[in-house]
MARFILUM-237869 format. One record per residue (C-alpha): x, z, y. Coordinates in steps of 0.02 Angstrom, whole numbers, padded with zeros to 5 digits, always signed. Layout:
<atoms>
XZY;...
</atoms>
This chain:
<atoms>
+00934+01418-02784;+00984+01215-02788;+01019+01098-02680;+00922+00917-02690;+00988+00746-02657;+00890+00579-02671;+00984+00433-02650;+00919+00265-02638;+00752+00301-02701;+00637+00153-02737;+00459+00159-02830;+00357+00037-02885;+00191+00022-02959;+00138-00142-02993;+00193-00236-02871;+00168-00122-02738;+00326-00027-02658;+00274+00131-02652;+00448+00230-02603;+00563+00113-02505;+00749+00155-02510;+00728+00351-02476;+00872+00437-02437;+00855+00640-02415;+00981+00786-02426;+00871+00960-02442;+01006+01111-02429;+01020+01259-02526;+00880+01394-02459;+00791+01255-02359;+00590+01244-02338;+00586+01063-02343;+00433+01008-02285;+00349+00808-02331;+00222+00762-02228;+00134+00592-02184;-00059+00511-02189;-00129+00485-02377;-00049+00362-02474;+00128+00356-02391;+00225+00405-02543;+00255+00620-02511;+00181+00661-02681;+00253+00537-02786;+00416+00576-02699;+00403+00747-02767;+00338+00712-02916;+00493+00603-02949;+00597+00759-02898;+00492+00874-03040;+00539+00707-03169;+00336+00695-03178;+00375+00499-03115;+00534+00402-03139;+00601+00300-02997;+00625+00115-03005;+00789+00136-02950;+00875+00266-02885;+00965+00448-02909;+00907+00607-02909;+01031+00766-02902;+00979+00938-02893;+01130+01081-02894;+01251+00916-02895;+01196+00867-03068;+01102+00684-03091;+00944+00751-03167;+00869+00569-03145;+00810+00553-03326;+00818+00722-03371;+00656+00802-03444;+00550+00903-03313;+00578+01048-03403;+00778+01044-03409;+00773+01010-03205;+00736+01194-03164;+00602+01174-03050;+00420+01236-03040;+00310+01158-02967;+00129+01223-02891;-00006+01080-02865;-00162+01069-02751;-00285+01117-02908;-00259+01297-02978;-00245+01238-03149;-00270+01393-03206;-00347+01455-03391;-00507+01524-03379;-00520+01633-03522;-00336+01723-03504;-00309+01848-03374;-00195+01846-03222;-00068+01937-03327;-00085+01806-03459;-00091+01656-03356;+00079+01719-03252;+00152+01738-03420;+00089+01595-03513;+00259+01494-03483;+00374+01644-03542;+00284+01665-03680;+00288+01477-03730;+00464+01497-03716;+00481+01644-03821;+00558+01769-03683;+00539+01956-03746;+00394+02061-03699;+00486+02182-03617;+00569+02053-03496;+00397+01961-03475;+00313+02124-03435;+00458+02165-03304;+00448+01973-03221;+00266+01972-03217;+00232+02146-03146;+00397+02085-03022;+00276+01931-02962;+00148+02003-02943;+00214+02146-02810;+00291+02006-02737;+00126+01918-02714;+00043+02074-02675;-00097+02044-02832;-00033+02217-02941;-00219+02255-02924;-00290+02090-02994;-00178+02078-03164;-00333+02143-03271;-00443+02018-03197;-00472+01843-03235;-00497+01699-03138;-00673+01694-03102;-00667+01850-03028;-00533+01798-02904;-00559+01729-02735;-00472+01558-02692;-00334+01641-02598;-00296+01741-02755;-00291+01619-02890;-00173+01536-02762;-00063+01664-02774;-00064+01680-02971;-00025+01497-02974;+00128+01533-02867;+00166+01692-02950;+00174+01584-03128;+00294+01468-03037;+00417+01632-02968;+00417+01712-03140;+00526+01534-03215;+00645+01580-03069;+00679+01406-03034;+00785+01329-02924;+00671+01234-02813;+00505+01279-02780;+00384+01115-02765;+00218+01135-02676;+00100+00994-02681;-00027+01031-02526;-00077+01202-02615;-00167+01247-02479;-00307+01123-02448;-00424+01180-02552;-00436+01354-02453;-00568+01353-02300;-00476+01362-02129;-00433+01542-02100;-00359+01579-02267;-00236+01430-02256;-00178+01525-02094;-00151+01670-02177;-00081+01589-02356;+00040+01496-02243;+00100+01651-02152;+00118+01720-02347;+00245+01551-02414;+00324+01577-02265;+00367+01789-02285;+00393+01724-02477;+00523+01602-02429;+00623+01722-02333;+00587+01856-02470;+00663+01751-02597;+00776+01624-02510;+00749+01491-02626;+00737+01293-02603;+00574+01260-02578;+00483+01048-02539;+00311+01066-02479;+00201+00903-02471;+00049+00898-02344;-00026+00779-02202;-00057+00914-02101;+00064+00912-01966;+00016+01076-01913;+00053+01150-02068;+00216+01048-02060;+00270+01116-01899;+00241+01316-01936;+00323+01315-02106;+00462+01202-02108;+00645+01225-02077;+00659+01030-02074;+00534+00895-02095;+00546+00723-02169;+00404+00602-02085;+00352+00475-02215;+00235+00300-02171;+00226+00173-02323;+00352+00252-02446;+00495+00244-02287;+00549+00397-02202;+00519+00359-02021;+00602+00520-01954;+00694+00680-02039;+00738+00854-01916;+00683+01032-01873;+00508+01031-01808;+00563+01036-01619;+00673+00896-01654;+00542+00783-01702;+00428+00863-01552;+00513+00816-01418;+00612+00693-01473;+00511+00573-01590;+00612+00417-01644;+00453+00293-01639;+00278+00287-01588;+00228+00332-01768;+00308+00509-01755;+00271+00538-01584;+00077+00497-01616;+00058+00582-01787;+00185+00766-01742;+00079+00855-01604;-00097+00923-01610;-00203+00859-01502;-00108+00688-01534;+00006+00591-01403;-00072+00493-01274;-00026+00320-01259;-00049+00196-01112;+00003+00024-01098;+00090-00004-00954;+00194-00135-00861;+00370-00118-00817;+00412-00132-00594;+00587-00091-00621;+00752-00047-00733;+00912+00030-00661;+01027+00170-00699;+00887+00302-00637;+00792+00256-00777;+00631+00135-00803;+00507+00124-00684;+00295+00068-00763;+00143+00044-00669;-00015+00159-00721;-00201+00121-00661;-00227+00182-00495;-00066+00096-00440;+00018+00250-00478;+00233+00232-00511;+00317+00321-00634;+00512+00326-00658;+00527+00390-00834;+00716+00453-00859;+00769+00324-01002;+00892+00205-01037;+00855+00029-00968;+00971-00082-01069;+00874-00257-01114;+00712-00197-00995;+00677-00289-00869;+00506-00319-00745;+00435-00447-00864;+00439-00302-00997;+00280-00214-01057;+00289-00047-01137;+00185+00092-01205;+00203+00255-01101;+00176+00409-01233;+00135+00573-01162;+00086+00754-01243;-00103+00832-01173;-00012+00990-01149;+00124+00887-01012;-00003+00850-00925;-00106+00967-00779;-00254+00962-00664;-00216+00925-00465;-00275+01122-00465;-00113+01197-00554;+00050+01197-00447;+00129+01033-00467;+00315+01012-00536;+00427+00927-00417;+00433+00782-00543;+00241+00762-00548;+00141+00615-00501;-00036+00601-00495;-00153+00498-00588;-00353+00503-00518;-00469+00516-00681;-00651+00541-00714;-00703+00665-00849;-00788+00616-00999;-00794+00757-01091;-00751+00936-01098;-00687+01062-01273;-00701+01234-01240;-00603+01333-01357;-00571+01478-01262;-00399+01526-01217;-00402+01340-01158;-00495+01177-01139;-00463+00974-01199;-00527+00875-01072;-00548+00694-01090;-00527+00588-00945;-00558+00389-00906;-00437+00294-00788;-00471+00173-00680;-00442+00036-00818;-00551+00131-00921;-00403+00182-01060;-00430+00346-01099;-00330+00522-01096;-00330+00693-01135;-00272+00854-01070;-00250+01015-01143;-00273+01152-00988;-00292+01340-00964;-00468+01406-01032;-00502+01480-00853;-00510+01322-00787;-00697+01285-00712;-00681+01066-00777;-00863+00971-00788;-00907+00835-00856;-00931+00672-00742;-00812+00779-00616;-00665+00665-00515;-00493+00749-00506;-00303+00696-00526;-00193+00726-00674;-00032+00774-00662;+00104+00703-00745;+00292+00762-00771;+00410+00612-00776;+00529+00696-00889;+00412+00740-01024;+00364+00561-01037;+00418+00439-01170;+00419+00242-01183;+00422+00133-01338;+00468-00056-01364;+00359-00203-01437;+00429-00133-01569;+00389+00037-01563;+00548+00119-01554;+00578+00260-01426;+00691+00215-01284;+00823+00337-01289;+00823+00496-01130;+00960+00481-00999;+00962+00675-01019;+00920+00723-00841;+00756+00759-00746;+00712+00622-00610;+00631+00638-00435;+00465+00539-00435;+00461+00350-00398;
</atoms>
């Protein structure tokens, strides 16, 4: 196991910044998680880790030791990429061992390591057989096996999952997960899934054009997103967002106007708000109700008309228009009987709400509920 520390991390290709400044401390044991939309600089930050790309400027440590020009090889990671890259004509056996035996490691120990990876990865079975004969799940987990038998000491995943159809990334992510607390080592994982983000990661680092806009445990970042950025890309469905004008700003918090006249005192700081403000009003489909569930003390409610309803069984997205015509959606019970073109009110907890500046930063919470405008 290894710790990893970037410091000051800049890459450039070109002339275009790719990694800006990126600072990042990954503990010993963590499941480090990178996540952003394509293009924002989480693979070539890990790839700089691995030594596969040098940083313009910049330090990389890993167990305290500047490894920033050190060969890949000397860094003791191992690093599993998106594409199996695995050789067709060995076996499973073979292609687990291929790296030992490059490096000359006896038989005997090879043997034991490889037949040790491959109960870990529960394949025992599948040694024999080679990779055409293997489903994608299971030349995943020979890739990953030929990473655990170097014993590194950081694992690096580079989205290993996407190529898998839906239900067997649910169940390969359940299986990193088990593996990480099987072997306790440092492990980075890179992927714009959020979701994947959110069930795997004992801290995530939110990356947007090669900065890191936000770094904490998945709750963290939840419920208490530093910008709109975060706020609209951790969550699934996605944060709604309203512009709305600002009627007052006091010590209770700031008070904005939604369409239908309704009032909302969201419990944030006011400092340098004022009525002539306008800010966006961010708010999670699942903090939201129907008029037909019991209403939180704190609740307002906002009249919509249904545009369209997702059944998904244990419960329904329903998209709503306001009287302004922005839209919104809710994520509700699956019992719920909701039609399209139907008229109800929306329900909306002040204290679940967030509010962000022209410039997109999150006002900070006054850390207590409010009583409705």
């Amino acid at each position: 196991m290894a710790n990893v520390r970037l410091v000051n991390i800049n890459k450039v290709f070109d002339t275009q910044q790719v990694l800006d400044d990126v600072e990042i401390e990954i503990a010993d044991g963590e499941f480090m998680v990178f996540v952003g939309p394509s293009g924002c600089g989480k693979t070539t930050l890990m790839r700089t880790i691995a030594g596969l790309e040098r940083p313009t400027s910049g330090r990389v440590f890993i167990d305290d030791d500047d490894v920033t020009h050190a060969h890949p090889a000397r860094r003791g990671v191992a690093m599993v990429f998106q594409s199996y890259a695995l050789y067709p004509h060995m076996s499973v056996y073979d292609n687990i061992a291929f790296g030992l035996k490059h490096a000359k490691v006896p038989r005997e120990k090879i043997k034991q390591q490889v037949q040790g990876a491959a109960a870990i990865l529960q394949i025992e079975s599948l040694l024999d057989r080679k990779p055409a004969a293997l489903s994608g799940g299971q030349r995943q987990r020979v890739a990953i096996g030929r990473a655990i038998v170097r014993d590194p000491g950081v694992f690096l995943f580079d989205e290993p999952l996407s190529n898998l159809d839906a239900a067997l990334r649910v169940q390969m992510r359940l299986e990193l997960i088990k593996l990480h607390d099987r072997l306790g080592s440092t492990m980075v994982y890179v992927t714009h899934d959020q979701v994947e983000a959110m069930t795997m990661a004992n801290r995530i680092v939110v990356l947007n054009n090669g900065h890191v806009e936000q770094m904490g445990t998945p709750l963290e970042l939840y419920r208490q997103p530093r910008n709109r950025f975060v706020a609209g890309f951790i969550g699934s469905p996605k944060m709604n967002f309203l512009t709305v004008p600002v009627t007052r700003a006091d010590e209770e918090g700031v008070t904005v106007k939604l369409p239908g006249e309704v009032q909302l005192t969201i419990p944030v700081e006011h400092r340098g708000i004022s009525p002539e403000n306008t800010l966006t009003l961010g708010v999670r489909p699942e903090h939201l109700g129907l008029r037909k569930e019991e209403n939180a003390t704190t609740a307002s409610f906002l009249p919509t008309e249904v545009t369209v309803v997702e059944h998904l069984g244990g419960e329904i997205l329903v998209h709503t228009r306001l009287a302004d015509g922005e839209e919104i959606e809710i994520k509700a019970p699956g019992h719920y009987d909701v039609t399209q073109g139907e008229r109800l009110e929306v329900t909306i907890d002040h204290a679940l709400c967030h509010l962000f500046d022209d410039s997109e930063q999150a006002l900070p919470a006054l850390g207590s509920r409010m009583t409705a405008a």
